[in-house]
C-alpha positions, -999 to +999 in steps of 0.1 A: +259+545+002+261+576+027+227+578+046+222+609+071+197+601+092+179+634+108+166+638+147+151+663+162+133+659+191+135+627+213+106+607+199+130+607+168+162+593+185+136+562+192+130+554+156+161+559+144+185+541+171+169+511+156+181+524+122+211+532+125+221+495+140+209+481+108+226+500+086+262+493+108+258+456+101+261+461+062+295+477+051+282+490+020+267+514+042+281+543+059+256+561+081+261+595+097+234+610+122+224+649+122+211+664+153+192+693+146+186+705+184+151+714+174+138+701+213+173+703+233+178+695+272+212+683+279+202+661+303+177+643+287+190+643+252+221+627+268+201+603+288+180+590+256+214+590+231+228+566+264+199+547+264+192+542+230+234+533+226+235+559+197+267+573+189+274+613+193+260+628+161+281+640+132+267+671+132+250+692+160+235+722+144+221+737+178+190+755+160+169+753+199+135+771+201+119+799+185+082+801+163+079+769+133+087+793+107+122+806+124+132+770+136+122+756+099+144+784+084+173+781+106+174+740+101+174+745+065+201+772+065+222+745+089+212+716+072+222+728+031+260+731+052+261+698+060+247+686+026+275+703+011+302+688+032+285+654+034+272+649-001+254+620+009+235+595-013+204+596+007+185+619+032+164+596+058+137+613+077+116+602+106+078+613+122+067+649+117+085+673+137+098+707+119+137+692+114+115+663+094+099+687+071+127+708+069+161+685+063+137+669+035+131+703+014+167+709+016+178+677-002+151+675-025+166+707-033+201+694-042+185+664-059+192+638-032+165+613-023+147+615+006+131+588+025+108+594+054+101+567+076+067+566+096+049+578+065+013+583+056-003+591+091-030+617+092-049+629+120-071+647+091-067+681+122-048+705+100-046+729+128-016+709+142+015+716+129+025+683+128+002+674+102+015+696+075+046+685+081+032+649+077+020+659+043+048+682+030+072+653+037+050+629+022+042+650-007+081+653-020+099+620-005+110+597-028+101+565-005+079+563+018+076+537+049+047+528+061+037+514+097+000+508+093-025+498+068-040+536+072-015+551+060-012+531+029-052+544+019-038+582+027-014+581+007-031+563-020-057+592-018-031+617-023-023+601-053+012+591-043+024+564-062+023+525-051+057+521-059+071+548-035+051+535-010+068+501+014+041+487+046+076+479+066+062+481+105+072+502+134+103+511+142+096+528+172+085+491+181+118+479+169+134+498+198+110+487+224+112+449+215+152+454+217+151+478+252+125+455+268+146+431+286+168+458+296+138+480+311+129+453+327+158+447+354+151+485+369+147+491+404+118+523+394+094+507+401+106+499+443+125+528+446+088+547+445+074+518+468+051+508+440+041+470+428+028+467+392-001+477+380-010+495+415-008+530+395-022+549+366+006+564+346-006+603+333+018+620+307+000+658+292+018+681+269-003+690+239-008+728+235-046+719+225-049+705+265-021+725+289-026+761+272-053+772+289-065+773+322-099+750+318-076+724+306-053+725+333-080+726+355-096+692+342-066+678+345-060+686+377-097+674+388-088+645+365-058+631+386-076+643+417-107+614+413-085+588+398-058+591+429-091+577+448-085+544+435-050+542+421-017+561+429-013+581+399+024+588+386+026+621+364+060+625+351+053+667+344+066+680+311+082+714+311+057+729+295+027+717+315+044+722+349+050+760+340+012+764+325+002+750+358+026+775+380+013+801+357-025+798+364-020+790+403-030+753+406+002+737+411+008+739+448-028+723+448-014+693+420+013+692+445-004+688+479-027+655+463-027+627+483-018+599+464+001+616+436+038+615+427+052+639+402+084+633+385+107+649+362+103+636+328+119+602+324+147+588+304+134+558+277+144+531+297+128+542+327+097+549+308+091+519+292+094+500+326+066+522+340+044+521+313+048+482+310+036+477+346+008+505+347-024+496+357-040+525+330-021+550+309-037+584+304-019+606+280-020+633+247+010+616+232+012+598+195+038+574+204+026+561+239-011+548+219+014+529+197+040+512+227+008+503+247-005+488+219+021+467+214+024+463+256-012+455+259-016+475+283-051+502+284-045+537+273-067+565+274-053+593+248-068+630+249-074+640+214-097+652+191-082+625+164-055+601+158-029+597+133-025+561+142-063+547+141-047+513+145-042+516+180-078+520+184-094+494+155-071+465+169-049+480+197-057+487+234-063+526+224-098+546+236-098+586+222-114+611+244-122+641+224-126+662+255-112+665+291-142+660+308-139+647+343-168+626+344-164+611+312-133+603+320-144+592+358-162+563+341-137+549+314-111+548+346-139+529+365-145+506+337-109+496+328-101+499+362-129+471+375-117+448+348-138+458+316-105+460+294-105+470+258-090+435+241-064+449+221-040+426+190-007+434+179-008+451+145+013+439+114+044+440+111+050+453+148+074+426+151+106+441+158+122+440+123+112+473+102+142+485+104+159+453+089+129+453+059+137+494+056+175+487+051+168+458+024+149+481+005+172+510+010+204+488-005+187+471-035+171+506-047+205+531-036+234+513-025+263+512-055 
């Protein structure tokens, strides 16, 4: 059985470095990854493939940036190549990002089944372009792995049928239970002269908050009142850091007291930071899910979630606004001790990528 396995962007290398170590303990199993170069930084993609010990892909097909519709087309145009040189047995797609929609259209195309792993989520926000590719890919994959009892009822809704459907876990979990120990023995955390939980970890990238200029500004007045009680440690994504240059305000980000801005991180580093931060605020999908499973108290900017588990039994508070003060006070709260008590969900055990490969061989393999 010849699985390619399809990344695009870094979040993806996370859920399928987990994967892709199952499937190379079974020989009946010969598993080839496709790098799509939807999100590309040589440094970093190198850093996370190091990291995350992931081979060199098979196939690089360098499609870089560009509006949804071009980077959609030019995947597909890459990706039926591949599929006609490969001729693989399966199609495995992870999350939502275009290369997930895209790789998926292509083989059902040729007839080749397509599984998408991290299935089912909806933030019910159609205005993201993540969410139609959530549902596209759900719409036309032939299994469907679930990490959360939500995502069973959506797809259920839209009348997908039960036996497509497999409640396997997390496997973005998979890789933080395995990289734990690992993360653990780095010096970050000294070489900043910072003890655990002494700082508030602050990642912001969605268009929805670093676009425009009130945005930027809350944030900015947002990491000015928390750095009154905690060191705050804002690794800067690319695209926030020039928004900020853009509108003026980031000498005054830079000339905070009490504020250290990095480059973005590589996984390992990451996870070591957000396992001893005092408070994570963030926009991100995948952080509400790792500091779940951390414990750890996370305050995520969005209007909705896709993963409403990190909220119903995680350690997960949404904030459909950036508004200072309201923020002010959850920071006060969490920071004086009045936590959110926060359980592991199901399955978030470190093994979905073992119960994903089970079911792959006994449906595919020959």
């Amino acid at each position: 059985m010849k699985i390619l396995s399809i990344v695009g962007a870094r979040p993806n290398f996370m859920k399928v470095a987990p994967l892709h170590r199952a499937f190379l303990k079974h020989a009946q199993i010969d598993s080839k990854i496709i790098h799509t170069g939807q999100h590309y930084d040589a440094r970093m993609s190198d850093v996370f493939f190091n990291q995350l010990e992931l081979p060199k892909p098979d196939y690089f097909l360098g499609i870089g940036g560009g509006s949804h519709t071009q980077q959609t087309a030019k995947i597909m145009i890459e990706f039926e190549q591949v599929m006609a040189a490969e001729k693989p047995d399966v199609v495995l797609v992870v999350g939502d990002v275009n290369s997930t929609i895209a790789c998926a259209m292509v083989a059902v195309k040729e007839h080749i089944p397509v599984v998408h792993v991290e299935a089912g989520l909806r933030s019910g926000d159609r205005g993201m372009p993540e969410e139609i590719n959530r549902i596209m890919t759900d719409c036309i994959a032939d299994d469907l792995f679930v990490t959360e009892q939500a995502g069973i009822d959506n797809l259920k809704r839209e009348s997908i049928p039960d036996e497509k459907v497999h409640f396997v876990g997390n496997v973005m979990i998979d890789s933080l239970v395995y990289y734990r120990k690992k993360a653990a023995t780095l010096t970050i955390l000294n070489d900043l002269g910072l003890a655990p939980k002494s700082y508030v970890l602050m990642t912001m990238h969605r268009p929805s908050n670093v676009d425009f200029e009130a945005g930027l500004t809350n944030i900015l007045t947002i990491i000015k009142e928390t750095s009154k009680d905690k060191t705050v440690l804002f690794p800067v994504h690319p695209r926030t850091l020039k928004n900020m240059e853009t509108w003026g305000l980031l000498e005054e980000l830079k000339s905070l007291q009490n504020v250290i801005l990095m480059e973005p991180q590589g996984y390992l580093e990451f996870l070591h930071l957000m396992e001893n931060a005092a408070l994570i605020i963030t926009d991100s999908g995948g952080i509400q899910e790792e500091t779940t499973y951390l414990q750890v108290p996370c305050l995520t900017f969005r209007a909705s979630t896709e993963r409403p588990v990190t909220v119903e039994l995680g350690t997960n508070i949404l904030l459909s606004d950036l508004d200072p003060v309201s923020v002010a006070e959850k920071v006060q709260d969490i920071l004086g001790g009045r936590t959110k008590e926060g359980v592991i969900p199901p399955f978030w055990d470190g093994q979905a990528a073992e119960r994903i490969t089970e079911i792959l061989i006994q449906k595919y393999a020959n």
